[in-house]
C-alpha positions as CSV (number, residue, x, y, z in Angstrom):
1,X,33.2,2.6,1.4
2,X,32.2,5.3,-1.2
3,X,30.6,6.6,2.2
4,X,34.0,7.4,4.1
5,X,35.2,10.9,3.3
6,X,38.9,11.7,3.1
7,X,39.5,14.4,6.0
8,X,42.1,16.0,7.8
9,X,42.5,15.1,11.9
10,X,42.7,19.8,11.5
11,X,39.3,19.7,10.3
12,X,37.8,17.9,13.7
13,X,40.1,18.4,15.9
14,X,43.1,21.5,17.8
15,X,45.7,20.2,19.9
16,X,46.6,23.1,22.7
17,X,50.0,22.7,24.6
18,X,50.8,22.7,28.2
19,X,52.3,24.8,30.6
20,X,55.8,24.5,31.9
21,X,56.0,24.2,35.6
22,X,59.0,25.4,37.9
23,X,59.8,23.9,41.3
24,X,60.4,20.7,42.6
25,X,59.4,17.3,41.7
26,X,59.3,14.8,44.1
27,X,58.6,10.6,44.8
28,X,56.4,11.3,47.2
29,X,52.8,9.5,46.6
30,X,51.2,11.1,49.1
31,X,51.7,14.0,46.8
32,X,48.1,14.5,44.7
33,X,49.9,16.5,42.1
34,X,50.9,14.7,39.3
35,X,52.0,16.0,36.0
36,X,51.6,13.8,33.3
37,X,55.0,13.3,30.5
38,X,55.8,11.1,27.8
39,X,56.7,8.4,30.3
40,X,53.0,7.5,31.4
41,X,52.2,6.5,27.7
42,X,52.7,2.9,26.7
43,X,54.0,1.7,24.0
44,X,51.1,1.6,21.2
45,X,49.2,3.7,23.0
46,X,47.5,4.3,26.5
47,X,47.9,5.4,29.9
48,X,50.1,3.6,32.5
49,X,50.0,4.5,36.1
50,X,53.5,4.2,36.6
51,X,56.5,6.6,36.2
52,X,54.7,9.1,38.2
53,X,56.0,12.9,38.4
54,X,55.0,14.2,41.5
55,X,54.5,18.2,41.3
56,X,55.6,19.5,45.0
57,X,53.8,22.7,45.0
58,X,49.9,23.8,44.6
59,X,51.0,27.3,42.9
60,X,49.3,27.0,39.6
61,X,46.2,27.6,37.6
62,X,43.3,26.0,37.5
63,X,43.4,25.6,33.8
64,X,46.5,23.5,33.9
65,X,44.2,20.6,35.4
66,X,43.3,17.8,33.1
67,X,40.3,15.6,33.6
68,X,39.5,12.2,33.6
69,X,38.9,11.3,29.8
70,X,40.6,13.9,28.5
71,X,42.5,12.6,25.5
72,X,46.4,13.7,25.5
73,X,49.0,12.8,23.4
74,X,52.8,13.2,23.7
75,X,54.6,15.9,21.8
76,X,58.3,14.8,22.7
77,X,59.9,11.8,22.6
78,X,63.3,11.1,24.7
79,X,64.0,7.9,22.8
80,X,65.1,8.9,19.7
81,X,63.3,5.4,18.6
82,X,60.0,7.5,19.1
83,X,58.3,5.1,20.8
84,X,55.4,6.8,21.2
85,X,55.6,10.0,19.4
86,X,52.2,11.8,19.1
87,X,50.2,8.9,20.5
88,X,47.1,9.3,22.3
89,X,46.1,8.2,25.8
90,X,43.0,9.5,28.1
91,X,43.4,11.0,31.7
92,X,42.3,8.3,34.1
93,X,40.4,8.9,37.2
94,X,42.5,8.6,41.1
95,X,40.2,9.8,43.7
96,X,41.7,13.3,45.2
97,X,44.6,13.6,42.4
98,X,44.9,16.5,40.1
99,X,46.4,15.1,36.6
100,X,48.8,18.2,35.4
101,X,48.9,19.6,31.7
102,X,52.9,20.1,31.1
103,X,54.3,21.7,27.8
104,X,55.6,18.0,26.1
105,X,51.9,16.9,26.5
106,X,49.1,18.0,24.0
107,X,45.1,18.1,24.8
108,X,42.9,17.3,22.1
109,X,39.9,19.5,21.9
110,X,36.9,18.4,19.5
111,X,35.6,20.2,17.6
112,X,32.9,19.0,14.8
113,X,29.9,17.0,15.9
114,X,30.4,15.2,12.7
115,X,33.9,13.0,14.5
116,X,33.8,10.9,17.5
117,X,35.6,11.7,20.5
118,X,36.5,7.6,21.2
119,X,36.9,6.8,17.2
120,X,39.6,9.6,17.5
121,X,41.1,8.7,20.0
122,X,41.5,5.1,18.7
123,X,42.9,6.4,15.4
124,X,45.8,8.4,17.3
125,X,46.9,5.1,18.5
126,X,47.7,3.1,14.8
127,X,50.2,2.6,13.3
128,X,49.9,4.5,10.2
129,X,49.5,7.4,12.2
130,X,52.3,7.1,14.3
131,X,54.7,6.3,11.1
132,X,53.0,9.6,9.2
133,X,53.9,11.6,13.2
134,X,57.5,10.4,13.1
135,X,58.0,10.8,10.1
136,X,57.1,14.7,9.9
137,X,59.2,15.3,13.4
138,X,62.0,17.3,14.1
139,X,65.2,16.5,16.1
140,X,67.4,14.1,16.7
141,X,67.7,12.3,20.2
142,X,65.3,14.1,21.6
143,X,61.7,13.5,18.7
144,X,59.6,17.0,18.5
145,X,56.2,17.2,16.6
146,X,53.7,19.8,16.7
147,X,49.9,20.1,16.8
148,X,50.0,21.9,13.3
149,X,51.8,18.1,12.3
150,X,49.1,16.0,14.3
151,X,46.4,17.9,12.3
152,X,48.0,17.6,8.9
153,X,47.4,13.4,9.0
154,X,44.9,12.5,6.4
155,X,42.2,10.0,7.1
156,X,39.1,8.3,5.8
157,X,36.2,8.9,8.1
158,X,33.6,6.9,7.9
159,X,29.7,8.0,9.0
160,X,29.2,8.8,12.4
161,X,27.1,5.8,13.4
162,X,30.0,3.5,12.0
163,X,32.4,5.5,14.6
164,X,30.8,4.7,17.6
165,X,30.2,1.1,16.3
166,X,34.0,1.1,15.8
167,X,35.1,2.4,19.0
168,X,32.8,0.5,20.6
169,X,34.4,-2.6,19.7
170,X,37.7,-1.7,20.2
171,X,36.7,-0.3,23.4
172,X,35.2,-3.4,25.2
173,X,38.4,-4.6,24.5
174,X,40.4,-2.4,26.6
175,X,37.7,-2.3,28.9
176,X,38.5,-6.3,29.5
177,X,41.8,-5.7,29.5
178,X,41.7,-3.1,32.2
179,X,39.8,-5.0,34.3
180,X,42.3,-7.9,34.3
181,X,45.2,-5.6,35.3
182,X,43.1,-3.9,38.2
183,X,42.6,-7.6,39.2
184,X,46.1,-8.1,39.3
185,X,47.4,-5.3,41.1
186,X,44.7,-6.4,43.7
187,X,45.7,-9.8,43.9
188,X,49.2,-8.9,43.6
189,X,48.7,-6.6,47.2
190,X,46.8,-9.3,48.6
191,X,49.6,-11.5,48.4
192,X,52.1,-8.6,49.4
193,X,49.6,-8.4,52.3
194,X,50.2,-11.7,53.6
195,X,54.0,-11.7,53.1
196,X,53.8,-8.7,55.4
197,X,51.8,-10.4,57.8
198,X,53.5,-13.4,58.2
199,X,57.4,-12.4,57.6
200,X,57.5,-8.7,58.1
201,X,55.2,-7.9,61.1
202,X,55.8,-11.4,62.5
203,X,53.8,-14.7,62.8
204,X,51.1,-14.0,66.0
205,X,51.8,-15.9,69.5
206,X,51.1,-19.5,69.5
207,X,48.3,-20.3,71.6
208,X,48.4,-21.7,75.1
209,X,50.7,-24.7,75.5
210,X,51.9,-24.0,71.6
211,X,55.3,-24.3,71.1
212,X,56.4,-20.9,68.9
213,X,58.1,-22.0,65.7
214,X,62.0,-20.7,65.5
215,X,62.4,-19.8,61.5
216,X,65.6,-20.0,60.1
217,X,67.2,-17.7,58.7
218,X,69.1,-17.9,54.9
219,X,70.9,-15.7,52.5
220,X,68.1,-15.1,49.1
221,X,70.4,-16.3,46.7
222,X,70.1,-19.9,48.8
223,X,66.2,-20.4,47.7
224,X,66.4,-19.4,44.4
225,X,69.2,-20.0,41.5
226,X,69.6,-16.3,39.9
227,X,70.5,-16.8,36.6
228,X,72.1,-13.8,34.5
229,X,71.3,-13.8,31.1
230,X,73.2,-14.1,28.0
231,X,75.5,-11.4,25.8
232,X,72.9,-11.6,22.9
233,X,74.5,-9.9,20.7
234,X,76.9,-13.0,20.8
235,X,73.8,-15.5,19.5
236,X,72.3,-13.8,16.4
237,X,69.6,-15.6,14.4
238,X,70.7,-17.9,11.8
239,X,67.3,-17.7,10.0
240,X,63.7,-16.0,10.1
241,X,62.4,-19.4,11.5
242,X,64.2,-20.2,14.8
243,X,64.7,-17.4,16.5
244,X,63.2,-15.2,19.3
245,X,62.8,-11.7,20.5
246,X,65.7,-10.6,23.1
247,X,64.2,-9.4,26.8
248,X,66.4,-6.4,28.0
249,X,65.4,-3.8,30.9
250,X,63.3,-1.7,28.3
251,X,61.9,-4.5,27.0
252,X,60.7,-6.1,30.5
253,X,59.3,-2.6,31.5
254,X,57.3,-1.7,28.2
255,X,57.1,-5.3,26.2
256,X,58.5,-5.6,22.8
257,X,58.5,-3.2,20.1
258,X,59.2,-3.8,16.3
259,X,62.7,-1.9,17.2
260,X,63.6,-5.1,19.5
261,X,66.5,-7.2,18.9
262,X,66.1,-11.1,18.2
263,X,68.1,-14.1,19.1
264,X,68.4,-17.2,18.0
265,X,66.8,-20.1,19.6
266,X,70.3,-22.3,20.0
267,X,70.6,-21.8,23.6
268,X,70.3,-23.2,26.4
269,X,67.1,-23.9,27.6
270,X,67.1,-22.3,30.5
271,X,67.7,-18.8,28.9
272,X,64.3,-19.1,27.3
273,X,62.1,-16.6,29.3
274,X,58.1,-17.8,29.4
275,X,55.3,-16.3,30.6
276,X,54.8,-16.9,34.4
277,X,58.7,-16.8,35.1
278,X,60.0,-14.6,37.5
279,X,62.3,-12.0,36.0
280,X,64.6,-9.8,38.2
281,X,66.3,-6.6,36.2
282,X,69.9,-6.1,38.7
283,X,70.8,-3.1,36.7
284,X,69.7,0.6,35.4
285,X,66.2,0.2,36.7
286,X,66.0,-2.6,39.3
287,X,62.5,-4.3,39.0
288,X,61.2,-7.9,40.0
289,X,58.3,-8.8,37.6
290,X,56.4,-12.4,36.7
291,X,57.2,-12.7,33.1
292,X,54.0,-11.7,31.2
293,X,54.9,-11.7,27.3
294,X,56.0,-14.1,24.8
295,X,58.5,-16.6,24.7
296,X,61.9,-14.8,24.5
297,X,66.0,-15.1,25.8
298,X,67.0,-13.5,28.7
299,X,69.9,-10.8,27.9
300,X,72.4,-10.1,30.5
301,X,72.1,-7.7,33.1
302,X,68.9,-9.4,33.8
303,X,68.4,-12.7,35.9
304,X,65.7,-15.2,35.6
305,X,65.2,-16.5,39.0
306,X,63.9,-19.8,39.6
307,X,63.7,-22.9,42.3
308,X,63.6,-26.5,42.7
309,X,63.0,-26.3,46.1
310,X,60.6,-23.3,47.3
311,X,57.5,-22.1,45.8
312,X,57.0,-19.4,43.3
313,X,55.4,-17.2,45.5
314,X,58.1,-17.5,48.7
315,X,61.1,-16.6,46.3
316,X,59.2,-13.9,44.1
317,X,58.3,-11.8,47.2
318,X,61.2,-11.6,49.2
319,X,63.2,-10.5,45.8
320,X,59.9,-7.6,45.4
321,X,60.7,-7.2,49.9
322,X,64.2,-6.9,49.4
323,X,64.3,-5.1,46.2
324,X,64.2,-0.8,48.1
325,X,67.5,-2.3,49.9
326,X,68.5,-3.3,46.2
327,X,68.0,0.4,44.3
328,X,69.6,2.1,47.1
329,X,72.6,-0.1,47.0
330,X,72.6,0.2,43.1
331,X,72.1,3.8,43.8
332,X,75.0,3.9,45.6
333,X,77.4,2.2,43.4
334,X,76.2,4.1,40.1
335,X,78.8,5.8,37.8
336,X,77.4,5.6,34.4
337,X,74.7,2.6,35.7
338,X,73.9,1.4,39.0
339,X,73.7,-2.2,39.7
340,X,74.2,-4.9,42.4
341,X,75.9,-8.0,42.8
342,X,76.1,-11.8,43.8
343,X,76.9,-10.5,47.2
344,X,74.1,-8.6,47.7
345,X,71.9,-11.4,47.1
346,X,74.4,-13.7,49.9
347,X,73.7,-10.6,52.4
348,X,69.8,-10.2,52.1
349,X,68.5,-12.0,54.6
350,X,65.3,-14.6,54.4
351,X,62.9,-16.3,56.7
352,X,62.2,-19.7,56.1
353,X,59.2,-21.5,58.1
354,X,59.2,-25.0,58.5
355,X,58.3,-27.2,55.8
356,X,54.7,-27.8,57.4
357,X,54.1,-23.8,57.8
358,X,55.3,-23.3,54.3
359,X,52.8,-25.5,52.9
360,X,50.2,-23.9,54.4
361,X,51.2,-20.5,53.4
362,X,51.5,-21.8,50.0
363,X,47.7,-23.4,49.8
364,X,47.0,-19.6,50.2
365,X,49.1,-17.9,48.5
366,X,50.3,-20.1,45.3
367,X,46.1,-19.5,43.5
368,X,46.6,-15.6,43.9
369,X,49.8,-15.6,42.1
370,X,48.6,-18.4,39.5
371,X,45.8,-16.1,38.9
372,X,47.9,-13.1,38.1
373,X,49.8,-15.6,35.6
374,X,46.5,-16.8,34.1
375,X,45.2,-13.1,33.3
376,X,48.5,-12.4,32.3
377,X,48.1,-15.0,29.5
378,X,44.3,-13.5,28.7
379,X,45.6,-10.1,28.4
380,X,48.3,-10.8,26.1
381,X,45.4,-12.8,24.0
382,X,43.0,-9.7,23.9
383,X,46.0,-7.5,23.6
384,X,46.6,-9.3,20.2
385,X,43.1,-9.3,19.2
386,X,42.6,-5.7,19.9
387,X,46.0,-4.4,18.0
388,X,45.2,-7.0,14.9
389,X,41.5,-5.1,14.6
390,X,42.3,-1.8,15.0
391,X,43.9,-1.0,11.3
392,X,41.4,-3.4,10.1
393,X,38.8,-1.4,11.7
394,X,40.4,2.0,10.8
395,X,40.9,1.0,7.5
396,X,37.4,-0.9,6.9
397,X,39.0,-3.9,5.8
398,X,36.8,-5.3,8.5
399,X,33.4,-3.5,8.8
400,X,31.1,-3.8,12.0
401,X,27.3,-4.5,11.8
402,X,25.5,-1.3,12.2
């Protein structure tokens, strides 16, 4: 390694902050102005599509317009767990959406020939380099750094032909893993699709001399058993050995940190959440999700819903159709947290064909939603793969062949 030079990220690279925007910011998707903030990085790294901002006005410059594959990285943090503190992520593209620069977001602009773009990027997202960002930051809840902090981190670089071999790898990676979760989300609206179809907008007239099937109706919480997890803190680990990580609301939005609380495994069994189950968050931030971590325990606040009876599929989407009705009722009941309760699940109504008609659906249904689980489990594996060889990489504990 008497190749790889000891460098400063200031010698390659300046960060240049945002703008601060005035006005009003709105939920609206149609909206095409969205202004990018420490929520839509994940944990570790990267860009999620989710937690949008929605800019409600076109008054602003042209220069406060970020482009796809721009590299960004957050220079606030609200959790004073700094999460993900000075972490890097790149602009994706949406057709017809302007991506807007705000002042808790850096660019990175690069600036030697000698340092590549996509190694950079990569090293902005380890862990060394988060611990040296945190640990230089200012504040208290809210976590401040600064781009003369980001350019202070000290490095090894290694030749530039080694970069792009390193990047490269680490790259196809989260090329693979991209591809799986744009396969979901189209899978997932398929199936939404369908629900719609056959639920929402109605079954179509039988034909000529068909009877039309009457479907009955049923409260939600009488096709699945909702069950609300467990007051963790109550069922600490005993040992290192048997224990497992606890799933809270953060925890089922963002997956589990090294600041995650543990549990032991004395429970229940049923309180063991496993990849494929159907999780339903009934306070703070309502959300329905199939499980798609590790093993863990359900915490409270949090049901796992399940059924010995119905399908997956039937019970998952009429908790995702029902769940606008939930967050405005939560809404409505919020002091300090919104929430809903056991009643709200007796007074959401459910159609449920005949045992004949549900079969069917299923046959058509059940493999989109078993495919969402099965790429669930390959992400997770490349997932690991990827975050086990980039220090490695970084580092040259593992070297590529050139």
């Amino acid at each position: 390694m008497s190749e790889w030079k000891k460098v400063n990220l200031g010698d390659l690279i300046e960060v240049k902050h945002g703008f601060a925007f005035k006005g009003a910011f709105i939920t609206d998707e149609e909206n095409k102005n969205i202004l990018v903030t420490p929520g839509n990085f994940h944990i570790g790294g990267g860009f999620k599509n989710t937690k949008f901002k929605y800019y409600n006005s076109d008054d602003f410059p042209s220069e406060c317009i970020l482009n796809e594959g721009d590299v960004v990285v957050t220079m606030t943090d609200l959790s004073k767990d700094s999460d993900t503190l000075g972490y890097s992520a790149k602009i994706p593209k949406i057709e017809n959406v302007n991506f807007l620069h705000n002042q808790r977001i850096g660019l990175v602009q690069f600036k030697s020939k000698n340092a590549d773009k996509d190694f950079l990027y990569w090293l902005m997202r380890t862990r060394d380099y988060q611990g040296f960002i945190v640990g230089s930051a200012s504040g208290t809840s809210i976590m401040h750094t600064s781009p003369s902090r980001i350019k202070e981190y000290e490095f090894s670089l290694p030749p530039l032909s080694e970069q792009k071999s390193i990047a490269s790898v680490l790259s196809s990676l989260d090329d693979k893993i991209d591809l799986l979760h744009r396969q979901n989300a189209t899978l997932e609206k398929m199936a939404e699709t369908l629900f719609r179809q056959w639920f929402v907008e109605r079954c179509p007239e039988p034909v000529e001399g068909e009877e039309k099937e009457e479907w009955e109706e049923k409260p939600l919480s009488s096709i699945a058993n909702f069950l609300n997890g467990l007051a963790c803190q109550k069922f600490l680990p005993k040992n290192d050995i048997d224990k497992l990580p606890v799933l809270k609301i953060k925890e089922l939005r963002e997956g589990f940190t090294e600041k995650s609380d543990w549990a032991t495994t004395d429970v229940k069994p049923e309180y063991i959440v496993k990849n494929g189950d159907v999780v339903f968050a009934w306070s703070a931030s309502l959300m329905v999700k199939i499980w798609d971590g590790q093993d863990c325990i359900l915490n409270q606040h949090l049901f796992k819903v399940t059924s010995d009876v119905y399908p997956k599929w039937f019970y998952y989407l009429w908790c995702k159709y029902h769940l606008e009705e939930f967050i405005s009722i939560a809404v409505s009941h919020a002091t300090t947290m919104g929430h809903i309760k056991r009643r709200d699940l007796d007074e959401a109504i459910v159609l449920v064909p005949s045992t004949n008609k549900l079969e069917e659906m299923t046959l058509i249904v059940e493999p989109l939603i078993d495919k969402i689980i099965e790429n669930n489990k390959q992400i997770r594996t490349l997932t690991s793969l990827r975050n086990t060889f980039l220090p490695k990489l970084m580092s040259g504990e593992v070297r590529v062949e050139m």
